[in-house]
Every structure is written in structure tokens, then in C-alpha cells.
TORLUMZA-405677 format. One record per residue: z, y, x of N, C-alpha, C, CB in turn. Coordinates in Angstrom, 3 decimals, always signed. Atoms other than C-alpha are relative to their C-alpha. Last residue first. Glycine has a CB too. Layout:
// TORLUMZA-405677
{{Z,Y,X},{Z,Y,X},{Z,Y,X},{Z,Y,X}}
...
// end
This chain:
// TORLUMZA-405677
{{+0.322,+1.155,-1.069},{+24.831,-3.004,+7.837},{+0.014,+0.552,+1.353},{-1.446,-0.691,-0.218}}
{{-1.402,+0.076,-0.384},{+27.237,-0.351,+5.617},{-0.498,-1.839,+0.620},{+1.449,+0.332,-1.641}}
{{-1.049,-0.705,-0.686},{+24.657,+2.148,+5.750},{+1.055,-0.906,-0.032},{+0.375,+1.332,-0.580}}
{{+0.790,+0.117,-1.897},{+21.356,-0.121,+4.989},{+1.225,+0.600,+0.552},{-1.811,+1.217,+0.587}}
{{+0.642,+1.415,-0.856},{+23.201,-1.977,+1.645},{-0.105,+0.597,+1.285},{-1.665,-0.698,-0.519}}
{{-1.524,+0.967,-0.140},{+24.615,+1.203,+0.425},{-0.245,-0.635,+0.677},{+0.670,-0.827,-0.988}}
{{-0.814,-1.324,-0.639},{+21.202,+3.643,+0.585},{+1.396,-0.810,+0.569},{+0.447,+1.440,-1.407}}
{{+0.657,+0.480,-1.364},{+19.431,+0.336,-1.059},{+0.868,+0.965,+1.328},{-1.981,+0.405,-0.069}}
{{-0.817,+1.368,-0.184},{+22.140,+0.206,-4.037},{-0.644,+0.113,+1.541},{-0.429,-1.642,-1.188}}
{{-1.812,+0.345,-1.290},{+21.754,+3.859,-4.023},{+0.480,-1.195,+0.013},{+1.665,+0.796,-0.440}}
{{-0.011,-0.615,-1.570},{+17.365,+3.683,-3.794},{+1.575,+0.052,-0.045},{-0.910,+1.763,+0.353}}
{{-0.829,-1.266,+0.435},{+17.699,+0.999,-6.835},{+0.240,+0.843,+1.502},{+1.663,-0.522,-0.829}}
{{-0.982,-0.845,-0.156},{+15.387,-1.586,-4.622},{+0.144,+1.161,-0.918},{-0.077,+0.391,+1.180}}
{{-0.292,-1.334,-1.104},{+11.558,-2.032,-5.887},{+1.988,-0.467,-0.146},{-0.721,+2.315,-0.918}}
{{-0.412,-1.203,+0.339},{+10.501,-5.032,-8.224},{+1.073,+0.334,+1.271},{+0.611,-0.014,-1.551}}
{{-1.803,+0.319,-0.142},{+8.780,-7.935,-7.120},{+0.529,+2.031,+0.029},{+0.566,-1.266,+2.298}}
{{-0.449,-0.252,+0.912},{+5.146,-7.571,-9.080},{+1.999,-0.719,+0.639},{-1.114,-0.697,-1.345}}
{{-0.047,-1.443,+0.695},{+3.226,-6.775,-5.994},{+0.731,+0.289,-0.845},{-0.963,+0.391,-0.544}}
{{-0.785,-1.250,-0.155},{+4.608,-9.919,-4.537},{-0.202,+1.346,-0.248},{+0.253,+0.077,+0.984}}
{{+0.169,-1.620,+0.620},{+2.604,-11.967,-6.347},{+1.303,+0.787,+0.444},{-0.096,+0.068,-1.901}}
{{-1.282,+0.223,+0.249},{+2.758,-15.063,-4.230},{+0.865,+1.427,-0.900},{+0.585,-0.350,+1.524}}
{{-0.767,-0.773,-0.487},{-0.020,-13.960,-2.845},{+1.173,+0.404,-0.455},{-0.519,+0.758,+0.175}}
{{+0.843,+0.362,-1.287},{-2.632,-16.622,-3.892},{+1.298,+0.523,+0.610},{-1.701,+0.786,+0.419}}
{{-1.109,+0.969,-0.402},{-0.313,-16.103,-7.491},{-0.359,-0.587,+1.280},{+0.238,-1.144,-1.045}}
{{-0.075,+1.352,+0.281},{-1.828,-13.260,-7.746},{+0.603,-0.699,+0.566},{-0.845,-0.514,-0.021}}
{{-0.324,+0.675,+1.742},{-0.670,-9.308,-8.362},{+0.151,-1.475,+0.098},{-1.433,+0.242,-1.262}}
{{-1.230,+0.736,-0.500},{-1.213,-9.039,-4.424},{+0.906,-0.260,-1.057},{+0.739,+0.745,+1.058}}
{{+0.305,+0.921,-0.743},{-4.790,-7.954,-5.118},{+1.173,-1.231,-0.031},{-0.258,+0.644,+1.287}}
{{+0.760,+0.902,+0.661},{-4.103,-6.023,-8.171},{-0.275,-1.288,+0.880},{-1.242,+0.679,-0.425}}
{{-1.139,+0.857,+1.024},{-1.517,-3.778,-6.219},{-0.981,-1.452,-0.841},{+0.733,+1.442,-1.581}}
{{-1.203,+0.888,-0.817},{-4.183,-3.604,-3.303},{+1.050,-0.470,-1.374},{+1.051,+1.214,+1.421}}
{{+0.494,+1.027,-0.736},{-7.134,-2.631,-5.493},{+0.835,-0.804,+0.748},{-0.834,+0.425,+0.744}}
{{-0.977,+1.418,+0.051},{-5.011,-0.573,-7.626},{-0.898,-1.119,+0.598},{+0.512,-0.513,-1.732}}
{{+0.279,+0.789,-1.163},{-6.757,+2.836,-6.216},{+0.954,-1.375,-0.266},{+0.380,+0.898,+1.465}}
{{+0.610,+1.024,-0.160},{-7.313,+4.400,-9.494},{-0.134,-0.732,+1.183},{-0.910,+0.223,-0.369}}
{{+1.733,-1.147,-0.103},{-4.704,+7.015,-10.111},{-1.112,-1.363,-0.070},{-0.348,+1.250,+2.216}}
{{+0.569,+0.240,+0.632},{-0.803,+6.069,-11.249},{-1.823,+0.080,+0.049},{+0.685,+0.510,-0.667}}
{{+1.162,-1.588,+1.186},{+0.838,+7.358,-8.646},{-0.691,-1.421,-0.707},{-1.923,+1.669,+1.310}}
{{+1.320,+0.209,+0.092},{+3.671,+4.276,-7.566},{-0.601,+0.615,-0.512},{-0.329,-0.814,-0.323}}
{{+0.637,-1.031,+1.053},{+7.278,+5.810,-7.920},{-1.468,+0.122,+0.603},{+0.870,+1.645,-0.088}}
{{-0.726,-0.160,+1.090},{+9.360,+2.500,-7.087},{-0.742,+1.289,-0.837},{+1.554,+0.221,+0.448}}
{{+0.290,+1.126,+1.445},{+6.889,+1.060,-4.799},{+0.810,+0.365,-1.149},{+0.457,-1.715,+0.270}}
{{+1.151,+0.433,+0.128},{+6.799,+4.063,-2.214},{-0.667,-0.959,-1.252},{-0.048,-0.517,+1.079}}
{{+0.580,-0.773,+0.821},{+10.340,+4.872,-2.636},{-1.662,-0.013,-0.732},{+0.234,+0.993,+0.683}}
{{-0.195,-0.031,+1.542},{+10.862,+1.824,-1.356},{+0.159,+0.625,-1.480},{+0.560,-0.294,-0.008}}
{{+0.583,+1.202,+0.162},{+8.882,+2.568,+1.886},{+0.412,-0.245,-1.372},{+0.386,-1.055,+1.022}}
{{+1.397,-0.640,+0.314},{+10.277,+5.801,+2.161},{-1.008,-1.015,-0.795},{-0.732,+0.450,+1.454}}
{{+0.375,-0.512,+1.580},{+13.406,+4.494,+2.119},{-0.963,+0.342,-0.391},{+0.506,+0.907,-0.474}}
{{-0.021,+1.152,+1.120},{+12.098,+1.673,+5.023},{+0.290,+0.916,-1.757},{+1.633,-1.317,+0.521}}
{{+1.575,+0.413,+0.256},{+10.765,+4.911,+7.034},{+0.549,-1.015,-1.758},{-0.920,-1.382,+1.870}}
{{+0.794,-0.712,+0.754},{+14.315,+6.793,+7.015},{-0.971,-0.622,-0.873},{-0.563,+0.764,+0.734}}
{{-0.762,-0.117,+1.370},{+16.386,+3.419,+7.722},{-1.142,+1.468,-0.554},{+2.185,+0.431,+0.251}}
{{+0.859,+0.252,+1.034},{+14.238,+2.046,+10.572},{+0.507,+0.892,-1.102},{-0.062,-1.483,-0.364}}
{{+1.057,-0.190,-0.101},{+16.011,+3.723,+13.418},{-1.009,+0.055,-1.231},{-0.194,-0.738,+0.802}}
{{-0.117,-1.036,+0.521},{+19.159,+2.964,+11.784},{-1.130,+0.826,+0.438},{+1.192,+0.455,+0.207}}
{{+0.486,+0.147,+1.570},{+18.123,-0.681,+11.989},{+0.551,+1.666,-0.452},{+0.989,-1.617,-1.071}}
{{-1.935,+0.021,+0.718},{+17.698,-0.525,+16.065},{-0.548,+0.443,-1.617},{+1.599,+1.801,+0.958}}
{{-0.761,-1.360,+1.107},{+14.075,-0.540,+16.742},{+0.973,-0.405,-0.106},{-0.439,+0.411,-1.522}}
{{-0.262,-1.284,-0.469},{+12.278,-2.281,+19.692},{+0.422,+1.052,-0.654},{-0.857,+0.376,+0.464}}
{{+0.720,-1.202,+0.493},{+10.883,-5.148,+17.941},{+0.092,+1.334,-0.007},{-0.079,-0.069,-0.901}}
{{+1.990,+0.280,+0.000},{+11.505,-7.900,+20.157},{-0.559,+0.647,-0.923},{-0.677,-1.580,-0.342}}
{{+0.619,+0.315,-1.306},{+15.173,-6.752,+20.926},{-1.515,-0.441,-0.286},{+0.856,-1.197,+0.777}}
{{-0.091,-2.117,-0.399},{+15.989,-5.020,+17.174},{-0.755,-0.693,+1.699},{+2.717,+1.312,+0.203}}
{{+1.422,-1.291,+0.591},{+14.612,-8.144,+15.683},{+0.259,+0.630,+0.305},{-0.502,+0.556,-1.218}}
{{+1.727,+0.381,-0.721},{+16.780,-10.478,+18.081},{-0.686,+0.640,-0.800},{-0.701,-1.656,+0.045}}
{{+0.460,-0.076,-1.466},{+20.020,-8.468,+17.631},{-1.334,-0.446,+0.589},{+0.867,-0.698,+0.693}}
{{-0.020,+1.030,-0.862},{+19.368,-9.144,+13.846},{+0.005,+1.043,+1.455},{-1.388,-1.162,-0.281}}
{{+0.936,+0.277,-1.170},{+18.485,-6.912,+11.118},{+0.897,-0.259,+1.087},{-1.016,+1.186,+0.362}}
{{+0.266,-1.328,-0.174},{+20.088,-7.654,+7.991},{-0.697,-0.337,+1.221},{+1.205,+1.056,+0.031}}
{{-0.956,-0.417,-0.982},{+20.604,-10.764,+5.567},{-0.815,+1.682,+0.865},{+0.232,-1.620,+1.225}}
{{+0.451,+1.140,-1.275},{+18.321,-12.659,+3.126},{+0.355,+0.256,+1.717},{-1.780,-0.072,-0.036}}
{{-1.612,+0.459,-0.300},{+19.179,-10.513,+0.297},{-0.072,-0.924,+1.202},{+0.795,-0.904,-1.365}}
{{-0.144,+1.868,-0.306},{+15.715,-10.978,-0.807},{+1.257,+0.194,+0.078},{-0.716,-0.949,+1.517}}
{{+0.513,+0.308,+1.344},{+15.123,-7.125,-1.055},{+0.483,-1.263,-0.418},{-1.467,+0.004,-0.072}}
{{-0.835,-0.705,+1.193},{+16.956,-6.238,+2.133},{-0.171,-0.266,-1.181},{-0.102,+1.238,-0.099}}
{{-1.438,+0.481,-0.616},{+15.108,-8.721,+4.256},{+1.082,+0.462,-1.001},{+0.345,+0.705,+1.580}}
{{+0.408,+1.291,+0.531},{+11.750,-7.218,+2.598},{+1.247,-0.719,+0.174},{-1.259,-0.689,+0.712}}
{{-0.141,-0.473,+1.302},{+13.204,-3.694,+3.775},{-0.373,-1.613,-1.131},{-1.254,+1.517,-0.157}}
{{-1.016,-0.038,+0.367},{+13.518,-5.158,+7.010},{+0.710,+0.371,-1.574},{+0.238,+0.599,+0.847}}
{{-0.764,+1.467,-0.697},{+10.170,-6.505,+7.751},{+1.633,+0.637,-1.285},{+0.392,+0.059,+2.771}}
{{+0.244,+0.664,+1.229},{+8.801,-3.360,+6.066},{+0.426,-1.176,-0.307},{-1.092,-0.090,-0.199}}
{{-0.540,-0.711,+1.637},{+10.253,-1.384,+8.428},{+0.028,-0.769,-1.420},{-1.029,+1.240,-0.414}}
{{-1.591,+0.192,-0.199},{+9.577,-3.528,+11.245},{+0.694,+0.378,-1.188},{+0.618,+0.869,+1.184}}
{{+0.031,+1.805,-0.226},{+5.679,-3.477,+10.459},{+1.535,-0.402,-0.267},{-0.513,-0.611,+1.895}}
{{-0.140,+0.889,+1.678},{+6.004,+0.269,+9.815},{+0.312,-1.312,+0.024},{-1.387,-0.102,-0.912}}
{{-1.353,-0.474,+0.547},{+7.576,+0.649,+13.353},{-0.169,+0.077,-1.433},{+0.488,+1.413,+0.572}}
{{-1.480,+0.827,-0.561},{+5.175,-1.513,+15.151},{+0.879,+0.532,-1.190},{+0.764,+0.556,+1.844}}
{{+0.332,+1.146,+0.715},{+1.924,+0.222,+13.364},{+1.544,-1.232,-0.059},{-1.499,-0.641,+0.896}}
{{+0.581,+0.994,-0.481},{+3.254,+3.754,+14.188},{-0.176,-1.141,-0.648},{+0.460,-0.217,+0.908}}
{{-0.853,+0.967,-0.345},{+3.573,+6.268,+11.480},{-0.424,-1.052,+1.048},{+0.334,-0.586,-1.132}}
{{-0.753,-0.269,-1.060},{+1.220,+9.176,+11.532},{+1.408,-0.925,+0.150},{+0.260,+1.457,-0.105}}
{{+0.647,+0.086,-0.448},{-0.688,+7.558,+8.647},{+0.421,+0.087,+2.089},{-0.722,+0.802,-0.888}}
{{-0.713,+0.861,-0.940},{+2.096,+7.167,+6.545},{-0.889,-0.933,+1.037},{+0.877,-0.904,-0.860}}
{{-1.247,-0.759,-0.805},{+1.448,+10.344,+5.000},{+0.472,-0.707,+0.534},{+1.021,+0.646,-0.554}}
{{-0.019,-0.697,-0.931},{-1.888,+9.561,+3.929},{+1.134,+0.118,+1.242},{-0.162,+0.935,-0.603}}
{{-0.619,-1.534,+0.112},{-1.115,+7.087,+1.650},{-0.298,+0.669,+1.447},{+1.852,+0.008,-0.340}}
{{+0.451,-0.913,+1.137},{-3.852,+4.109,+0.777},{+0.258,+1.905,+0.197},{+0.970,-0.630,-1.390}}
{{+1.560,+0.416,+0.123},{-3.403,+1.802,+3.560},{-0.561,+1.306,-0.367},{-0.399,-1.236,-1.194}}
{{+0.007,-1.394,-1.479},{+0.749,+2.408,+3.116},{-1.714,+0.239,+0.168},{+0.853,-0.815,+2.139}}
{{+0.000,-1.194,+0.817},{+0.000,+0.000,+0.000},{+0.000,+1.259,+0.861},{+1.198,-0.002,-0.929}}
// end
């Protein structure tokens, strides 16, 4: 979905990647970021914490316009439709990243 937005153009590729890593981690419940993801991906998790809200801001107030080529894509069940896993509450997510 980043693909699409401008503004997360000037983001590096590593540090979305990580971001999204972790924010997926967060979603799942599936624990936090790891001494070995901060060492082989060169971010500490307060590093990430701006991008990743951004990130779930991103899916929680989706524009409405005509570029659903990606949401539509990742609608199917090929892709395990993760388009349709619903966004983090940003102060449950705000909680969760500040008291990992």
C-alpha cells in the first residue's frame, strides 16, 4: 500500500520493511522486536515506532479514490487476505509499542 503514497517515498526500503515486520508482530500478538531483529535489521523498536504508526494509520484511514489494485489484490485467499485484517486501535497500538 506504501507503493501508492507519496509520502513514504523518502522512507528507506530496510526501515519500512522492519516497520512493517514489527507492526505485523504487533497485530498478531506474536511478541515484540527481538535483540536479533534489531541486530540484523539495524533498528532498535523505538526507532521504528514513528514509521510503524504511520503505517497503521495508513490502513485505518484508507482514501477512498481508485487505486484498489493492491487492496483487491491481497483481498484473496492466494494472499491469505490480509488486506481484510483489521488495523490496530492507534491507543491500544501507542500502549503496546511504549511499554515493549
Amino acid at each position: 500500500m506504501t507503493l501508492q503514497e507519496y509520502d513514504y517515498a523518502r522512507e528507506s526500503p530496510s526501515k519500512l520493511a522492519a516497520s512493517c515486520l514489527l507492526l505485523a508482530l504487533t497485530m498478531k500478538n506474536l511478541g515484540g522486536w527481538t535483540p536479533t531483529l534489531q541486530y540484523y535489521s539495524g533498528y532498535s523498536a523505538q526507532e521504528l515506532h514513528p514509521l510503524v504508526k504511520r503505517l497503521n494509520f495508513l490502513l485505518t484511514y484508507q482514501p477512498c479514490d481508485k487505486l484498489n489494485a493492491v487492496r483487491s489484490k491481497y483481498s484473496h485467499r492466494v494472499f491469505f487476505e490480509v488486506a481484510k485484517v483489521t488495523p490496530m486501535d492507534m491507543l491500544k497500538l501507542e500502549e503496546t509499542l511504549t511499554s515493549s
